[in-house]
C-alpha angles and dihedrals in degrees: 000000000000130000119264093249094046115082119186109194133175130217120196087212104107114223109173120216121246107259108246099236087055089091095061094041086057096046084042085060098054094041080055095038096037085041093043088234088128092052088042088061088035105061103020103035096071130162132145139203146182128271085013090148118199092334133093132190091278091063089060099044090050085050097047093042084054092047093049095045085040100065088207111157096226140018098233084052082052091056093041089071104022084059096081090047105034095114093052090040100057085042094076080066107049102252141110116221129038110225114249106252082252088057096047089049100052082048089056095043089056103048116123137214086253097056094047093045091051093048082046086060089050099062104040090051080055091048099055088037097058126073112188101165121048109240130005136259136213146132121311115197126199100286100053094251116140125240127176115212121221119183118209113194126185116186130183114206121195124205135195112215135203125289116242129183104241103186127138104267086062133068123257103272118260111224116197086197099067095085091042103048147041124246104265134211119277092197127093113333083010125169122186087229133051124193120186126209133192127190134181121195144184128221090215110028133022121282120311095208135359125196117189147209104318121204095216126067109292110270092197092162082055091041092048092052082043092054083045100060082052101047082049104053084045103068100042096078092048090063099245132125121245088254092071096048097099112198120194114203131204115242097253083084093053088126125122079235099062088040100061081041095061085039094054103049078053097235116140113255134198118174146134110273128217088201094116091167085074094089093054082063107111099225092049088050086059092050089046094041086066127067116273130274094224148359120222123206111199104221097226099023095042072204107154128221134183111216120208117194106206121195107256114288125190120258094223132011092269097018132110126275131253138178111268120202117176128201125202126179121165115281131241139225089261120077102260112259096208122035128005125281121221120174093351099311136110120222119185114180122214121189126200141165085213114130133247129256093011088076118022116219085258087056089049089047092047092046097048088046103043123073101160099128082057119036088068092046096051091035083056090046092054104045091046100050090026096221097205084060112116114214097170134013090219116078094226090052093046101044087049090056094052089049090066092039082061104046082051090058089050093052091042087061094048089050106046079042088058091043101046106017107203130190137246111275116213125200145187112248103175127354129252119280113199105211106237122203120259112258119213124201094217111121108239116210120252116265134184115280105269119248125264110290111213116203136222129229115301102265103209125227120259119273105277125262082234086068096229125132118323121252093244084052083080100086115219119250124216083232092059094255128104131238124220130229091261087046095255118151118249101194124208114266112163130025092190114186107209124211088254101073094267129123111215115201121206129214129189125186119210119275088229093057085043097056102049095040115127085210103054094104089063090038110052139032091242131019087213094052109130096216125073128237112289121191131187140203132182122210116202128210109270111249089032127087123198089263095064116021095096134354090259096079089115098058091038085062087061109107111263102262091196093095116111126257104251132188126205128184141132127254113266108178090041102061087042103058096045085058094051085046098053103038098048092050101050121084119256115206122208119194124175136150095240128054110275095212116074122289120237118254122285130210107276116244125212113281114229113203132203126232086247083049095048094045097047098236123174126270120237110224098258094058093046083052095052089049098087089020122145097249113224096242097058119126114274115255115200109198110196120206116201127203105027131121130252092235092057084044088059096040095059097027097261110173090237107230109222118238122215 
């Protein structure tokens, strides 16, 4: 019962809703359009194949970019309401007729190797081209010096499938997997079907290559050389050398083979090894023979581990050498699942070319252990392009189409990045450790109390990698403490004598000045950062300089590795999902001079061929191309975005709408 001012009514006239992903389709065609992206796959992404109809390879791609942005759970619910709008749909691409799902299908089930390798190229090209976010991140070790981390992640899936009779009066079963999957293993944990998954990943952008499930037993040694071109090629255009490419491998490619890949491509490698004859090496049996050099409390697991850093042993007898640090932590009842146990002990080995003292053996511990910069942002990878989704049961026809799953995560992040611009995030990977100078227990005879040493002027630190106020911008007080920029005290904490001959002198401001200061943000790395602004100076003998104060003037020129591991990138699900909010709440308008649903039937007309057309002669690509064209003369369609700022409009080449 309804009040007396409210009328519901009812029209048999039907009038379907807009679906609510038609917005950022639309957005999607412009970006490709406005990019050239659309004319890239266009005219350089070519196959045909027979019985293709009216439709080229361009028709497909602009139905399967519609069905991954779309989340719908099947393809036949994605025609169900793509059909009222099909005409206007193909339309934002520049063609005329949506395929039929059959059609799509077939096209998925041709595809070859050369035609997915070339779309491959494509986007890779695209990748390295696109810069969505305005300087780069990384991981910046103690000594100030750049990575980039790049995760590479290989992953083995089993399947049971279902039972079927097989007796002589049926016929043999018909599995739409086999040309999908691998044969699995029917032992313990078995599955009838495999599928294989590799993943490549960057700290600071998306994923610089996928490859996807494989129908042939897994070749990871072929999928990881694969991964390294890529890296490669990725670092050239930012400007880094291989050796800073950092690439952290799963444990899967803990061999002695997949490591002298990685080496001799030059990038840099840190990863779990499976090489348990390390800690007979002599060498290794001294380091473990001496206490640790640190013990390492995991935060949720409370779980403890010793960690051993070995000298650099070679991998083979001939082989190069890497960094070993070994971890050890008491064994349990239960066989560990990780590492191998002697004598009651667990030992897991990690290997990295990574450089001491620039990461401690605790940092290359924390950094092999934590993903966290990576797990959200494959759990949201996954759950967007919904990588167990089979678009098609042939591997050339589903891996094409992951490839374009990919390439729409990629754009989503440059727009949601346009639309919402977000800014670098620092944080703190591991804490400061100041070095502290080796003690010895040998009695040293008594001497006469050393003269009276005079000091020279206070010479300031450089100015910090974390680009913040210099160190000489701390003015000296008559009363021995600074003062800040904002004239706020920095007492004196530390007179520490080095083993140069310096003296270094330590000042620390107040954690209350430092968090209501206007000027945090310039000063320090982080304005939640729980600590307050330090600043040092060191003050040399007067008469010495640093080159010949003490012998040890060749280890004091190596860069301070007290500095902590920091690790900068930009948000990547945020900025995302505030796109796909906001995009998928706001009204689209379509306006055409024609009706946008399908027109009924009109009365067929007599079809004239063409001798090419009678004899059956082969098209050439443009006019396969021209088949299922937009003509020019086509009625005009106006589709109108709501909710998006001018500045985004200008960015992707948007026509602004004027408001009153």
């Amino acid at each position: 019962m309804t009040h007396a001012e409210v009328t519901i009514q009812i029209t048999p006239t039907p009038l379907p809703s807009m679906p609510s992903w038609m917005g950022e389709v639309a957005a999607f065609a412009q970006v490709l359009t406005h990019t050239g992206i659309l004319k890239t796959i266009q005219d350089q992404v070519r196959f045909a194949r027979a019985r293709f109809g009216h439709y080229d390879l361009i028709d497909c791609v602009a139905v399967l970019i519609g069905y991954i942005l779309s989340g719908e759970p099947t393809l036949l619910s994605f025609y169900e309401r793509l059909a009222p709008f099909a005409g206007a749909y193909m339309a934002l691409f520049g063609r005329t007729r949506l395929p039929h799902r059959s059609t799509l299908s077939r096209f998925l089930a041709a595809l070859d190797q050369t035609c997915v390798e070339t779309l491959r190229a494509r986007f890779q090209k695209d990748l390295l081209a696109r810069k969505p976010f305005p300087s780069l991140g990384g991981l910046f070790d103690r000594t100030g010096k750049q990575w980039v981390v790049i995760d590479e992640d290989g992953t083995r899936q089993a399947a049971r499938q279902r039972a079927l009779p097989q007796t002589d009066t049926l016929p043999a079963p018909h599995r739409r997997f086999d040309q999908v999957c691998a044969p699995g293993y029917h032992g313990r944990k078995r599955g009838e079907v495999v599928r294989t998954c590799t993943v490549v990943a960057s700290d600071t952008y998306a994923s610089v290559a996928r490859h996807v499930w494989r129908s042939w037993q897994w070749d990871y040694r072929g999928e990881l050389r694969r991964a390294i071109t890529a890296i490669t090629s990725y670092a050239t255009p930012l400007g880094l050398s291989p050796a800073s490419m950092l690439v952290r491998l799963d444990g899967l490619y803990g061999d002695v083979a997949t490591l002298l890949d990685v080496l001799s491509a030059g990038l840099g490698v840190i990863t779990r090894s499976r090489a348990y004859h390390l800690p007979e090496h002599p060498m290794v049996k001294q380091t473990l023979a001496r206490s640790p050099d640190h013990v390492s409390t995991h935060e949720t697991s409370h779980m403890q581990r010793s960690l051993y850093d070995c000298a650099p042993v070679p991998l083979t007898p001939t082989g190069p050498e890497m960094r070993l640090v070994i971890a050890t932590h008491a064994g349990t009842s239960a066989d560990p699942a990780v590492g191998i146990e002697r004598d009651g002990v667990v030992y897991e080995l990690f290997v990295s070319t990574l450089p001491s003292p620039a990461f401690k053996a605790s940092d290359i511990l924390d950094l092999y252990l934590h993903r966290g910069s990576f797990e959200t942002v494959l759990a949201d990878e996954d759950e967007e392009q919904d990588a167990d989704r089979w678009y098609s049961h042939t591997p050339w026809g589903q891996e094409f189409t992951q490839i374009l799953a990919q390439w729409a995560w990629n754009i989503r992040l440059e727009l949601g990045q346009a639309f919402s611009p977000s800014d670098l995030r620092t944080t703190e990977f591991a804490p400061t450790q100041e070095i502290e100078a080796p003690t010895t227990d040998e009695d040293e005879p008594a001497e006469a109390p050393p003269p009276t040493v005079t000091y020279g002027p206070p010479q300031w630190a450089r100015p910090s990698f974390t680009h913040g106020f210099s160190d000489s911008a701390f003015t000296p007080q008559p009363d021995g403490t600074l003062r800040c920029p904002v004239n706020h005290p920095l007492y004196l904490q530390e007179r520490r004598p080095e083993r140069d001959g310096s003296l270094r002198l330590l000042y620390a401001a107040r954690i209350g000045h430092c968090r209501s200061c206007p000027l945090r943000s310039q000063c320090q790395e982080s304005s939640a950062t729980l600590k307050p602004r330090r600043v040092s100076a060191v003050l040399w003998p007067q008469g010495t300089s640093r080159s010949d104060s003490s012998p040890f003037s060749e280890a004091a020129s190596v860069p301070c590795a007290s500095a902590p591991v920091l690790w900068r990138d930009w948000p990547r699900c945020g900025i995302r999902r505030t796109w796909l909010k906001i995009v998928r709440s706001q009204t689209i308008d379509l306006e055409s001079s024609s009706p946008l649903s399908p027109s009924p039937t009109k009365a067929p007309t007599e079809k004239i061929f063409t001798r090419a057309e009678r004899a059956h002669w082969r098209l050439s690509w443009d006019q396969r191309l021209t088949r299922n064209a937009r003509p020019s003369d086509a009625p005009r369609l106006v589709v109108t975005l709501h909710g998006l700022p001018a500045t985004f409009a200008r960015s992707f080449g948007f026509d602004l709408l004027a408001t009153a």
